[in-house]
N, C-alpha and C positions, 0 to 999 in steps of 0.2 A: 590571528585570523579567527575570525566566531562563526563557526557555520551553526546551522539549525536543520535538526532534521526531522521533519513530519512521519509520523508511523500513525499504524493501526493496528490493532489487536482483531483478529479472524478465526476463525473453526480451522483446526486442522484441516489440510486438504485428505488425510485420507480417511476423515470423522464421516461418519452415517449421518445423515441429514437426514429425518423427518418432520413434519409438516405436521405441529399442532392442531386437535380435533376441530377450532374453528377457521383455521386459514389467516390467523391474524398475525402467525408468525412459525419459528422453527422451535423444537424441542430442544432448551437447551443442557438438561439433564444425562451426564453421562458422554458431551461433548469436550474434546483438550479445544484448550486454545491458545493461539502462538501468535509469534510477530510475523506480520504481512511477509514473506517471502520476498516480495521485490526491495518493502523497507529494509530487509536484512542488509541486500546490498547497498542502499541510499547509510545505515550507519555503518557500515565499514567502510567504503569509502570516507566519510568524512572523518574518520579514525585517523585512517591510512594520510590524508592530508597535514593532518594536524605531525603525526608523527615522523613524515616526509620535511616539513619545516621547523620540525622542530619547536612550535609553540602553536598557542590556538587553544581556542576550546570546544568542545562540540556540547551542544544541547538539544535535546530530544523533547516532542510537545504530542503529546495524541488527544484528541477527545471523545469520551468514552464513558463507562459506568469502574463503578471502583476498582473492578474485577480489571479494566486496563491497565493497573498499574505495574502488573504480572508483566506486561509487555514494555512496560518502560522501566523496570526492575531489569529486565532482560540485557538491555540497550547498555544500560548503566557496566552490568556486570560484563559487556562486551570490552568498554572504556570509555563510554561517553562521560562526559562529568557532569554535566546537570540535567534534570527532568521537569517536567512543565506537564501537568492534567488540568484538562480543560474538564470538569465536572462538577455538573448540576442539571436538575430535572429537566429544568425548561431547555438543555440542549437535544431533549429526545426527539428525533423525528428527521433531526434535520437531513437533509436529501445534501448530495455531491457541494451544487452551490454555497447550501448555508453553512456546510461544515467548511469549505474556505471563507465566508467572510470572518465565522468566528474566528478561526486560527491567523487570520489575516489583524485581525483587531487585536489580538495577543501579541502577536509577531513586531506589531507596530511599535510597543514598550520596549521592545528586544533590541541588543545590537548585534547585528549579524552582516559578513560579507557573500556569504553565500547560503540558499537553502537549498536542502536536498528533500524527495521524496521517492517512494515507488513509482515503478507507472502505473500501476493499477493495484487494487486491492484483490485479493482472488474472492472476496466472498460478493461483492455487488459488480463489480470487471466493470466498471462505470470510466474509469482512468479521465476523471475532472477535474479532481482536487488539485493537480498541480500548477495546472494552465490556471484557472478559476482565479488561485491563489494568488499567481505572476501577476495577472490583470488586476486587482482588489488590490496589490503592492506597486501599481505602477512597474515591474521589473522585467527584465526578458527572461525569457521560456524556452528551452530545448529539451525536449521529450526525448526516452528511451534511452538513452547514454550509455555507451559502452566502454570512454576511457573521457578522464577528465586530469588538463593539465593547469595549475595556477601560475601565472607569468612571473617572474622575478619580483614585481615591483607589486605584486599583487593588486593589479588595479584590471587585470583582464585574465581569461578563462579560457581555453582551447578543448573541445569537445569532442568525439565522436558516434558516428550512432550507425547502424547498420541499416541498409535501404534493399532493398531486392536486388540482388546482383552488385551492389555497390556500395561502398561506406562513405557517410558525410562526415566533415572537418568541419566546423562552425568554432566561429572565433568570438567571443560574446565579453562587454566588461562587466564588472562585476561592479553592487551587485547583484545576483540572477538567481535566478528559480532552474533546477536542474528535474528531471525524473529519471529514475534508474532504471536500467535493463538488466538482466542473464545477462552475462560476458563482462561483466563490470571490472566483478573481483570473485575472488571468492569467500566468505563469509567467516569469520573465527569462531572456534568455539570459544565459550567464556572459559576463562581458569576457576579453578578453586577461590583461589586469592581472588579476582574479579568479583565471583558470586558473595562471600566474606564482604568485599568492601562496597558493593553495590547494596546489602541490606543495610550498610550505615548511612546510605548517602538521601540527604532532604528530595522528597518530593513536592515540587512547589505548587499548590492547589490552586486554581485561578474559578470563580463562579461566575455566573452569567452578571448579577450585579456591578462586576467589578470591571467589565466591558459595558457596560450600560446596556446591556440585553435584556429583555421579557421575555417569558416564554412564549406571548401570541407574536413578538416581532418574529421570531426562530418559524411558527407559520407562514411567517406572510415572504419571508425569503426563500421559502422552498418553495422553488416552483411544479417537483414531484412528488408524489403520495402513491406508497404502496399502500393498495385497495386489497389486496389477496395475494396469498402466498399459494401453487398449487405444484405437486408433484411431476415430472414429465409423462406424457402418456407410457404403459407400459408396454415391451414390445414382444411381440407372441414369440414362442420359442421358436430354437433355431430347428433346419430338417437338416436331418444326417442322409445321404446317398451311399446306401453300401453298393458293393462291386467292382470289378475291375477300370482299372482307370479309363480307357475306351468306353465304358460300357455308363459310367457316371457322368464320363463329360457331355456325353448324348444326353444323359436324360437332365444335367443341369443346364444345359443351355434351352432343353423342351420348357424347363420350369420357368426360366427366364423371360422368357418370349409368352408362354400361356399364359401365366399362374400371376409372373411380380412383372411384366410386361414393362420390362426395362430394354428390351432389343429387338 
């Protein structure tokens, strides 16, 4: 079985993020950067698959600046076997859409029965790239996935996914475009030995030319542009209420009602 699994390389979530002097992006100076979180679970699961039947191979594809390969380095050293960088200029900009038709036109050369991804990236929370992808591949789509089973005959999928109060079973053939949730698995570290054999292992360079891309085509399919980057507003410090507990609930709830006139 060949599954494929979509990552992205993002700022650690618990990295300082600030907002270069012109607004035209973030500082990225003194920032780590790691694999997508939800992607963590999308490559151990398809790990887990592979070593569940016993054959199969998993390959990993991101697109990014070279600095991604840190994040498919990762992957590798988890036990993926192969890597796939979508890298070159003219993919810069691209918004949710364009980054699935690109991966979709890579994917197309590829043989796979299944693809995996995150639900969502934590650095843009856009959670497009996987549906996007499904559609641009003709394939079915079940978002947020919490257990995934491969049929005997492997020609169909049995999924589930958590709903408010409820969990859905969805039975899908393959094959399908999956995206991962929290509750999947949980995620391996890589070994010594992993990290070792994942610095010998080929990363395969793919450029916009070799998809027949331009860099003004990569404009005309994004249908979003960020304009400006801009900090949250900041929020005035907090007020402390000394005194006894009778004596603060009185006056927090006066503040309540007068001051922040929430009751």
């Amino acid at each position: 079985m060949k599954i494929i699994v979509c990552i992205k390389q993002v700022p650690d979530t618990e990295a300082q993020i600030k907002i270069n002097s012109d607004g035209s992006g973030i500082v990225a100076e003194g920032i780590k950067w790691v694999l997508n979180p939800y992607d963590e679970f999308a490559v151990e699961e398809a790990i887990r698959v592979k070593e569940r039947l016993k054959e199969g191979e998993v390959t990993v594809i991101t697109l990014g600046s070279q600095q991604a390969k840190e994040a498919l380095r990762a992957c590798l050293a988890m036990g993926a076997d192969k890597a796939v960088h979508l890298a070159d200029e003219a993919f810069t900009g691209a918004d949710s859409g364009a980054t699935a038709l690109i991966l979709s036109l890579a994917i197309k050369n590829m043989e796979y029965d299944i693809i995996l991804c995150g639900k969502q990236a934590v650095d843009g929370d856009m959670a497009q790239v996987g549906s996007s992808l499904a559609e641009f591949l003709d394939m079915p789509f079940v978002s947020n996935i919490t257990k995934l089973e491969i049929s005997a005959d492997k020609k169909s999928a049995k999924v589930q996914r958590e709903t408010e109060g409820a969990s859905e079973i969805i039975e899908s053939t393959l094959p399908a475009v999956f995206s991962a949730q929290k509750g999947l698995n949980e995620p391996r570290y890589a070994s010594l030995m992993g990290i070792m054999q994942a610095k010998k292992k080929e990363i395969k360079e793919i450029k916009a030319q070799d998809l027949g891309i331009e860099k003004e085509t990569v404009k005309q399919m994004s249908k979003m542009h960020l304009l400006k980057f801009s900090p949250p507003t900041q929020r005035p410090p907090g007020r402390m209420i000394q005194g006894e507990p009778r004596d603060t609930a009185i006056e927090l709830v006066k503040l309540l009602h007068e001051e922040a006139k929430v009751i």
